[in-house]
N, C-alpha and C positions, 0 to 999 in steps of 0.2 A: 434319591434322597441322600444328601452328606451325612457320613456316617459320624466325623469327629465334625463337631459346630463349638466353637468358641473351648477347645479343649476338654472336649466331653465326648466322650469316646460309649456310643450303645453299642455295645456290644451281641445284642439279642439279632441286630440285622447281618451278623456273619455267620459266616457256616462253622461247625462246631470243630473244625480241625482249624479254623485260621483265626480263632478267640485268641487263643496263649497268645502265639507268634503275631498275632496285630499289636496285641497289649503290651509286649516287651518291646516292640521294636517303637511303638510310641512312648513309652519310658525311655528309651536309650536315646531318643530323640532330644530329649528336655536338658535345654540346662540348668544347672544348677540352680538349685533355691526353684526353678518351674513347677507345674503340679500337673498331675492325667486325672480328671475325673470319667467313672468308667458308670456309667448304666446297664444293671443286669436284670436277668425274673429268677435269680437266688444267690443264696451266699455266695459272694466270689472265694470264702475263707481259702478253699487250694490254695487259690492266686498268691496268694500273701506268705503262703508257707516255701512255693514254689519262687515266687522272687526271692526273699529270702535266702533259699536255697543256690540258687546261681546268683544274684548281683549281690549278696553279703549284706549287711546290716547299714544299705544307706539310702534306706526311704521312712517314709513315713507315714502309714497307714487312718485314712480316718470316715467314720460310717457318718455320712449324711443324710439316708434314709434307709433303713432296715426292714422291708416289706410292708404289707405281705403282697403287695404286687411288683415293689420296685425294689432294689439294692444300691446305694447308689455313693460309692467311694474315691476319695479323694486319696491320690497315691503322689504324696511329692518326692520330688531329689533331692536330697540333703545336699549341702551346698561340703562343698571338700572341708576337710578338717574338722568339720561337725563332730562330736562325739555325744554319743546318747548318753544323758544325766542317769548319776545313779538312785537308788531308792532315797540315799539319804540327802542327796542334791535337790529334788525335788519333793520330798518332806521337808524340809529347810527355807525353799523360796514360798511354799504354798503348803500349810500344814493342814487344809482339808485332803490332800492329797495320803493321807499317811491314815485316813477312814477309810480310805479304799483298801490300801493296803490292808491294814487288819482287819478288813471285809475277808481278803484271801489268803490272810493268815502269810504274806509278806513280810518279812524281819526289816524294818529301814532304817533299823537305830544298832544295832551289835551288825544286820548282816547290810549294813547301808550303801557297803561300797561297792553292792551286785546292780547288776542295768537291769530294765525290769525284765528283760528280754531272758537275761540270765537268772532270774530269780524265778521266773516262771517256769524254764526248761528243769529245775532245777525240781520244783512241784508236781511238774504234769497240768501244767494252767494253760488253760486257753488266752496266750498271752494278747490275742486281737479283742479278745471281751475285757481285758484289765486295763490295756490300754485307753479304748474305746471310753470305761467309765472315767480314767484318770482326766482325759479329754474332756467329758462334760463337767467336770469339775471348775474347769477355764470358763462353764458358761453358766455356771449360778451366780449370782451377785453375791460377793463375800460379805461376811459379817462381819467382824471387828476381832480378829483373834490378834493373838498377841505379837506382836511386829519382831520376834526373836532375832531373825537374822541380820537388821536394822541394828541392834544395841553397840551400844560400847562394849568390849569386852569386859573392864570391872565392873561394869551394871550386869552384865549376865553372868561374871562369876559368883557377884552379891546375890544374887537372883535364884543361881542354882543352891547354893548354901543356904539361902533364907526358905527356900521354897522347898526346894525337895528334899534336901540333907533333914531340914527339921524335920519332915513328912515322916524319912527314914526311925530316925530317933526318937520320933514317938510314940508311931505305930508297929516298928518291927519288935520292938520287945513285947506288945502284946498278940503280934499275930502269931510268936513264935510258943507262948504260954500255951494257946488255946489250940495250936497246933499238938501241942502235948495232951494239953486235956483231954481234945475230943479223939487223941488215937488212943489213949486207956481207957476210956469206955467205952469205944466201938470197935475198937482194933478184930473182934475175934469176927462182928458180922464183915467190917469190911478192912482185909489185910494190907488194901493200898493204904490204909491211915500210919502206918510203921512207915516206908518209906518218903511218903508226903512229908512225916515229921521230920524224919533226919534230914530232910532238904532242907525245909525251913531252918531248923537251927544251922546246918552250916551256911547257909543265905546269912543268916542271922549276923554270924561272926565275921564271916566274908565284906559283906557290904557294912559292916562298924568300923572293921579295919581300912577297909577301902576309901572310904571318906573322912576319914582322922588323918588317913596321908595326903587326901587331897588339899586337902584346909591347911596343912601345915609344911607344904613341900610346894605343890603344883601349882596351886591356886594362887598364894600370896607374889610368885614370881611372874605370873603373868597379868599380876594388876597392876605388878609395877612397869612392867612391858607398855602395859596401856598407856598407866600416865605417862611414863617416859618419851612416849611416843607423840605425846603433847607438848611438855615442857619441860625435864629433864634428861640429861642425858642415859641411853640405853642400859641397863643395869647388867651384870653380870650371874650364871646358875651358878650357886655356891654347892646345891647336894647334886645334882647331875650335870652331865653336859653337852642336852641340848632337850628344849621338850620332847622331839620327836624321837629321842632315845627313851622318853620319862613314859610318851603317853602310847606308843606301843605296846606297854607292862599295862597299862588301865585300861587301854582297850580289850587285851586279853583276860584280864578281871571281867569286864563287861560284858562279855559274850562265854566268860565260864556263868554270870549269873544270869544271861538270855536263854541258856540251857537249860538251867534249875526250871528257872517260869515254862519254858517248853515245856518239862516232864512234869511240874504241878497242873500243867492243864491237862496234859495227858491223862493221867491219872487220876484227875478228877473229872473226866469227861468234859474237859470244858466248863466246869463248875457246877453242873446240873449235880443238885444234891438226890442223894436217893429216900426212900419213903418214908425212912422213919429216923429221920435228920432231926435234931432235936434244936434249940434254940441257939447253944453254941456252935455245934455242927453248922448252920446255918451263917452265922457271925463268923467264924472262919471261913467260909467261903466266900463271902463279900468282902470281907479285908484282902483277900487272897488277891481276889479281882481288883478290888482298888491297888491292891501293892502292885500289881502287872499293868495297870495302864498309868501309875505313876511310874514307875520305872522305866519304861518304853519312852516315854516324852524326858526324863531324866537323861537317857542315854543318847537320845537323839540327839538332846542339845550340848551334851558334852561331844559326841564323837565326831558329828557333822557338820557342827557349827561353830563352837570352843574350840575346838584342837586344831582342826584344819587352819583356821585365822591365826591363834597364838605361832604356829609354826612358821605361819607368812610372815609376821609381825616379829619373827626373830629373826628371819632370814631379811627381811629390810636394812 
């Protein structure tokens, strides 16, 4: 019996010392952009750690059938000069993608410029299980989310200010009240309510300041960018000089307040309230949660998809 048929490679009909050394030496075989599907009776997962390990980071692993009697993976060659998309490249073309992520607690909007590859070494993640799911992501039928990466740039600058900046401006002065309240009448049962609070309020002041310079420095010069870029001539930075000197200082903003949201989860277990959480207790923790997956799609679309483009769009 042929062992590879149509580039499928079972491996179950070799003897157990010429598995590895069959399967790599049919990988080194492939050119570029080719693919080895391999048939096993259990996780090939080594495989993937041990390629890896010798050919470097330029294939592409994918599970076709997952037992319990078959294993059955599709291993391609990147094709040269491929580079793996980072978290935030790939939250940005496909934002169901970025549920996955915060499935595993993934950063793709402050820490977006990590590969998942590196964000996962980075956890301790089984990064062939994260991938795997990002993968079947490609195979639901999308629903209608918001075409973010498609916009004009002053429709997404209008967009981020009308959307999320109000969001800020509404809601952070009362999550920051009740952030106070519910640490003075519980602070003594529970002592994380003291530092929870003082995060909030500097969240508070931080992110006011933060988007009063946006709106009034960054923003307004990269709409004119846009329309310039239609029908008048390219405008001049009169308070900096050049975005990519401007949005380095907000990026760093951004991931001082990706931190804050780390340690309010932390601290609050991930927001699970304890037993004798009272109405407000309860209401700050749901704003809390709202303020964290507002802010996560806020920075996403500033750092990954706004910044990166205005910077193109200057340098044209």
């Amino acid at each position: 019996m042929e062992i590879l048929v149509d580039n499928i490679l079972n491996v179950t009909l070799l003897e157990p010392k010429h598995k590895h050394p069959t399967i790599f030496a049919r990988y080194d075989a492939l050119n570029e952009g080719e693919s080895l599907t391999i048939h096993n009776d259990h996780d090939p997962k080594p495989l993937y750690y041990q390629l890896l390990g010798e050919r470097g980071n330029v294939f592409t692993w994918e599970y076709l059938e997952e037992g319990p009697v078959w294993w059955k993976v599709k291993i391609r060659k990147n094709i040269c000069g491929e580079i793996d998309e980072t978290l935030g490249e790939l939250a940005a073309k496909d934002l169901r993608k970025a549920e996955v992520f915060k499935k595993y607690g993934l950063d793709f909007s402050c820490g977006g410029k990590k590969t998942v590859k590196e964000a996962c070494a980075e956890k301790g993640l089984d990064v062939t299980k994260v991938e795997q799911e990002l993968q079947q992501t490609d195979k639901v039928p999308a629903s209608h989310p918001m075409p973010y990466d498609e916009w004009e740039l002053d429709f997404l600058v209008d967009y981020i200010v009308n959307t999320h900046h109000r969001y800020l401006r509404k809601n952070l002065p009362d999550i920051a009240k009740y952030a106070n309240k519910v640490m003075e009448v519980h602070v003594e049962q529970h002592p994380e309510l003291l530092e929870i609070n003082n995060i909030v309020q500097a969240v508070n002041e931080e992110m006011t300041a933060h988007i009063a310079k946006e709106e009034k420095l960054l923003f307004p010069y990269i709409k004119e960018l846009a329309r310039a870029d239609k029908s008048i001539p390219k405008p001049k930075a009169t308070h900096f000089n050049s975005i990519e000197d401007i949005v380095d200082n907000h990026e760093k903003e951004h991931e001082t307040v990706g931190n804050s949201l780390n340690s309010i989860k932390k601290l609050t277990n991930n927001y699970v309230l304890p037993d004798d959480a009272c109405a407000s207790y309860t209401l700050m923790y749901s704003m809390l949660k709202d303020f964290e997956e507002d802010t996560l799609l806020h920075i996403h679309l500033e750092n990954n998809i706004l910044f990166p483009k205005a910077i193109q769009l200057e340098k044209e």
